[in-house]
C-alpha positions in Angstrom: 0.0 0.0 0.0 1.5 3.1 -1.2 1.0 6.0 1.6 0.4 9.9 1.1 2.2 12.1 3.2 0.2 14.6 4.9 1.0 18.0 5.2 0.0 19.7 8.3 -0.5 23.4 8.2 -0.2 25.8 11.1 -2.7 28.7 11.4 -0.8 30.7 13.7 2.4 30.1 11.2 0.3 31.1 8.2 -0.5 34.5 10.2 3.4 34.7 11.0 4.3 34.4 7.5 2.0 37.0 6.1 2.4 39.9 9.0 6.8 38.8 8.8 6.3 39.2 5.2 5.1 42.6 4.9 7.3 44.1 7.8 10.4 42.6 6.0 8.9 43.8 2.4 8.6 47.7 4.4 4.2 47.4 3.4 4.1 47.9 7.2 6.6 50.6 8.2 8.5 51.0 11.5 6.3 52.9 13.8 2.9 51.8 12.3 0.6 49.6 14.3 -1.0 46.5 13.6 -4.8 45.6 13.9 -6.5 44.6 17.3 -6.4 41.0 17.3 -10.4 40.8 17.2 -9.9 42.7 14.1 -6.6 40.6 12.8 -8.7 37.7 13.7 -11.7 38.6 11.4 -9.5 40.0 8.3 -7.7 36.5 8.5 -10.6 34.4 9.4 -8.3 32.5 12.1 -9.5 32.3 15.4 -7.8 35.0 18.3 -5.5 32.8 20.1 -4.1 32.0 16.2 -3.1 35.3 16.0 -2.3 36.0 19.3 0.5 32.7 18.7 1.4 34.5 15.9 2.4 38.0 17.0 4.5 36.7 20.2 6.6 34.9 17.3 7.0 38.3 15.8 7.6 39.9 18.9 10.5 37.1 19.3 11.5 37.7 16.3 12.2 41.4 16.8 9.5 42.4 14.3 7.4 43.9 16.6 6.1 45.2 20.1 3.9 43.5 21.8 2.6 45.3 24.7 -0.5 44.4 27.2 -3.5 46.7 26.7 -1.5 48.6 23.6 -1.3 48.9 19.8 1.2 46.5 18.4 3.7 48.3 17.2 5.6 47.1 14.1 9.7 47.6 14.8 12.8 48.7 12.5 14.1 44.9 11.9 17.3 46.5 10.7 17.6 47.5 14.8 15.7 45.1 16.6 15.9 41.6 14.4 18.4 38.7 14.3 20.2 37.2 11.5 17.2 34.4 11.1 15.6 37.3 8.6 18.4 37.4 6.3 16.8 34.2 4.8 13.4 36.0 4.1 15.0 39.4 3.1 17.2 37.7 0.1 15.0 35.7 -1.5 11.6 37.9 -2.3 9.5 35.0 -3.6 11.8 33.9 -6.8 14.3 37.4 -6.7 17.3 38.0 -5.2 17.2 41.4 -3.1 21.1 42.6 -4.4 21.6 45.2 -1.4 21.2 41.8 1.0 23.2 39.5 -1.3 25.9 42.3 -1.5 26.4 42.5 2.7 26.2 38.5 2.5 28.9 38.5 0.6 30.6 41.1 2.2 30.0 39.3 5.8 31.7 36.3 3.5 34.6 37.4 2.7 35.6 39.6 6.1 34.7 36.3 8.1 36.2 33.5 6.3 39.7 34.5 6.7 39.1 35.2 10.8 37.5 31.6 11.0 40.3 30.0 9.1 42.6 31.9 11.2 41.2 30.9 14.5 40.8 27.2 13.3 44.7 27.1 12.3 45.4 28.7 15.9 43.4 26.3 17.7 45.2 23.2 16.0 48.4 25.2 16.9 47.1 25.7 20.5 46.2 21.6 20.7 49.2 20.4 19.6 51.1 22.4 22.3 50.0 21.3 25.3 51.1 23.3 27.6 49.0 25.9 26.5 45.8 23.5 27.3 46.8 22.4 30.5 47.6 25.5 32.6 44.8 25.7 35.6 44.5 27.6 38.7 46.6 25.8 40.8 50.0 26.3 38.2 49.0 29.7 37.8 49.0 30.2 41.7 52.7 29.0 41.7 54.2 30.6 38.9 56.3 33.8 39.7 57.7 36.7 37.9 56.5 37.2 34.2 55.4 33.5 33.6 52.8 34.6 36.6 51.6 37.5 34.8 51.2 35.7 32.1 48.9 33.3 33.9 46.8 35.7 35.3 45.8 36.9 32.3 45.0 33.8 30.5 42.4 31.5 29.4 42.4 29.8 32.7 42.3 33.4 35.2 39.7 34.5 32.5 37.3 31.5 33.0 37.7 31.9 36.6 36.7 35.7 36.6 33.9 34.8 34.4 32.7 32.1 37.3 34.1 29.5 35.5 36.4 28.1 38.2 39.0 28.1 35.2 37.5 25.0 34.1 37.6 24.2 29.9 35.0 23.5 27.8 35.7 20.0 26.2 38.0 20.4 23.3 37.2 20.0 19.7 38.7 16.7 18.3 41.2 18.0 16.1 42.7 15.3 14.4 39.2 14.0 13.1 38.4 17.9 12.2 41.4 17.7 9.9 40.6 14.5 8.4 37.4 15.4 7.8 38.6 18.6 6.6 41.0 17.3 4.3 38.1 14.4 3.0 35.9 17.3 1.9 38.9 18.7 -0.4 39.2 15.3 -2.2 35.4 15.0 -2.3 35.7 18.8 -3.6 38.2 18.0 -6.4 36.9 14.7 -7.7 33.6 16.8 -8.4 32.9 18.1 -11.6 29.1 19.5 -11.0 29.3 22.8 -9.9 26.1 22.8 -7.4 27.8 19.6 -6.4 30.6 21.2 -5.3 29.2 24.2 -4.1 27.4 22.1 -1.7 30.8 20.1 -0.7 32.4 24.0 -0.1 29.9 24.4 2.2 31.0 21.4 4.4 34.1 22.4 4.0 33.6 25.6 5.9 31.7 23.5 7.9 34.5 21.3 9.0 36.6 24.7 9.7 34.2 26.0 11.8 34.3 23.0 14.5 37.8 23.3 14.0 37.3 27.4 15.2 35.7 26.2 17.9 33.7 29.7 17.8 29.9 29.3 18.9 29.4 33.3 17.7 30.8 32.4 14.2 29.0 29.4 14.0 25.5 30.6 14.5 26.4 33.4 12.3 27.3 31.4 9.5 24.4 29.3 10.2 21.9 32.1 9.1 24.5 33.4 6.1 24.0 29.4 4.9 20.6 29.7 5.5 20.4 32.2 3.4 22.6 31.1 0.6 21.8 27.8 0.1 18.1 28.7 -2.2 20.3 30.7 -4.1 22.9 27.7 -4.7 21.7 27.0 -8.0 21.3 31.2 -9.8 25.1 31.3 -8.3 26.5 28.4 -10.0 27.8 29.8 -13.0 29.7 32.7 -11.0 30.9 30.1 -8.6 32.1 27.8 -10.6 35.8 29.1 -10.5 36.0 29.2 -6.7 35.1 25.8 -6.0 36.6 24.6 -8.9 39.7 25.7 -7.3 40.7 22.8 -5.8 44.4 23.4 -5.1 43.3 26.8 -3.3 41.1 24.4 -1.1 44.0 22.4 -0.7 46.2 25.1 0.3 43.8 26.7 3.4 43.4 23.3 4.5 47.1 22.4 4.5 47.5 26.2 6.4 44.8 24.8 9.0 46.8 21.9 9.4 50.0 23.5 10.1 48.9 25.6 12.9 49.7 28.9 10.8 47.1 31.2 11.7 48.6 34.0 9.5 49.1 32.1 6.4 45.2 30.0 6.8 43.8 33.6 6.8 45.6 34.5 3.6 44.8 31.8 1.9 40.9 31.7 3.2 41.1 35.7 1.6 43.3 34.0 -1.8 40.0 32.0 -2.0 36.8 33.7 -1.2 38.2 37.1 -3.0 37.7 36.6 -6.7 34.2 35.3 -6.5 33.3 37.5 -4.0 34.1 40.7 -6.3 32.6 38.9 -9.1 29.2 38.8 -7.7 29.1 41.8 -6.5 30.1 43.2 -10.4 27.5 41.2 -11.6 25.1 41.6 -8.6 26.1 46.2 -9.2 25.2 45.4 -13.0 22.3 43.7 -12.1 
C-alpha cells in the first residue's frame, strides 16, 4: 500500500508568515501599528488565540512590540531583528534582493579569513599542550613574568567569568582535519558545480568545529541559510571558486599546520575573486 504524506499546516504560522512578510517587504513601516487582534482575527478568518500565537513569534523575532492593553507596534528589523531574517529578506519570492546578497557576501569574505585563522590557531594551541593544561593551581605557583602571564589567560579569565578556570571540552582536532582534508578530495573529484558548491559548504563547515567559535557558528548558520536557495542562480559565477581545488588544498594544508597568519591569507586567496565577481554582476544587475 502506497502512503500519502500529509502535510500539516499551522494557522498561527500562516498568520506569521504574512504579518513577517510585509514588515520585511517595508508594506508595514516601523512605527505603524498592527490591527486589534479581534480585528486581525476577522481580516484572516483565524481564530484570536491563532493570531495572538502568531504576534508573540514576531515579537521574538524582533518584528514587533507587543505590549498588554497597547497597539502592536511594528519595529525597524534593521535595529531590533536577528540574523534568522536574512533568509526572508534575500530571497523575495523567486528574486534575489542585491543590497542583502551584497552584505552576504561582504559578511563572506571579512569572516572566512578570521575563521580559518582561528581554526589554524586552535590546531596550533592543541598540539602544544602546555597551553591546554595550565589551571588555577599552576598559575598560583608561577612567579615573575610567567605569573603575569597566567593571570591573564584562558584559565584566570574563565575563573573571573565564574568558571572556576574550568575548559570546555575540546574539539577533536585530528578528526576535524581528516574530515577537513576528506571534503577537499570529495571537492576536487567533483565536476558539477552545485555539487561542489554544496561540498564548499561542508568544507567551511569542517573549519568551523575546528574554530571552535559558537558566535561564528551561528552566524554562519543564518549566512548558509540564506545562501543555500540561491545555490543554484550562483552556480555559474561560482564555478571558478570551487573549482579551485588546489586553493582548497592550500587553506586546508595552512589549518593543518597551525599557521594562523598564512590559513587567513589563503581563506582571503580563496573567497576574494568570486566574491568581487558577484558583486560586479550583482552592481550590473
Amino acid at each position: 500500500m502506497a502512503w500519502t504524506p500529509v502535510v500539516k499546516r499551522s494557522v498561527s504560522g500562516d498568520v506569521f508568515e504574512q504579518i513577517a512578510a510585509e514588515v520585511l517587504g517595508g508594506e508595514l513601516a516601523a512605527g505603524s501599528t498592527l490591527p486589534s487582534e479581534r480585528q486581525l482575527a476577522e481580516a484572516l478568518g483565524v481564530s484570536r488565540p491563532a493570531v495572538r500565537e502568531a504576534l508573540q513569534r514576531l515579537a521574538a523575532a524582533g518584528l514587533v512590540s507587543v505590549r498588554q492593553g497597547e497597539a502592536t507596534t511594528v519595529l525597524d528589523y534593521r535595529r531590533s531583528a536577528g540574523l534568522e531574517v536574512l533568509p526572508r529578506l534575500l530571497l523575495r519570492g523567486d528574486t534575489i534582493d542585491p543590497a542583502v546578497a551584497r552584505s552576504i557576501l561582504e559578511a563572506r569574505l571579512h569572516n572566512g579569513p578570521k575563521i580559518a585563522e582561528l581554526a589554524a590557531a586552535r590546531v596550533r594551541r592543541t598540539r602544544s599542550r602546555g597551553d591546554l593544561t595550565t589551571g588555577p593551581a599552576t598559575a598560583g605557583a608561577t612567579s615573575g613574568a610567567n605569573a603575569t602571564s597566567a593571570n591573564t589567560g584562558p584559565a584566570a579569565i574563565g575563573a573571573a567569568l565564574g568558571g572556576e578556570g574550568t575548559r570546555r571540552p575540546e574539539v577533536d582536532v585530528d578528526r576535524g582535519l581528516v574530515l577537513l582534508n576528506e571534503s577537499v578530495d570529495s571537492l576536487v573529484a567533483e565536476t558539477d558545480p552545485l555539487a561542489q558548491q554544496k561540498i564548499a559548504l561542508e568544507f567551511w563547515d569542517h573549519v568551523l568545529e575546528l574554530a571552535d567559535s559558537i558566535a561564528f557558528r551561528l552566524m554562519y548558520s543564518m549566512l548558509r541559510a540564506a545562501y543555500e536557495p540561491a545555490l543554484a542562480a550562483l552556480a555559474p559565477i561560482m564555478s571558478a571558486e570551487v573549482g579551485n581545488g588546489d586553493a582548497y588544498r592550500d587553506l586546508a594544508a595552512a589549518i593543518d599546520a597551525g599557521e594562523p597568519d598564512r590559513a587567513a591569507e589563503s581563506a582571503r586567496a580563496l573567497l576574494g575573486p568570486a566574491t568581487t565577481a558577484l558583486i560586479h554582476a550583482l552592481d550590473g544587475a
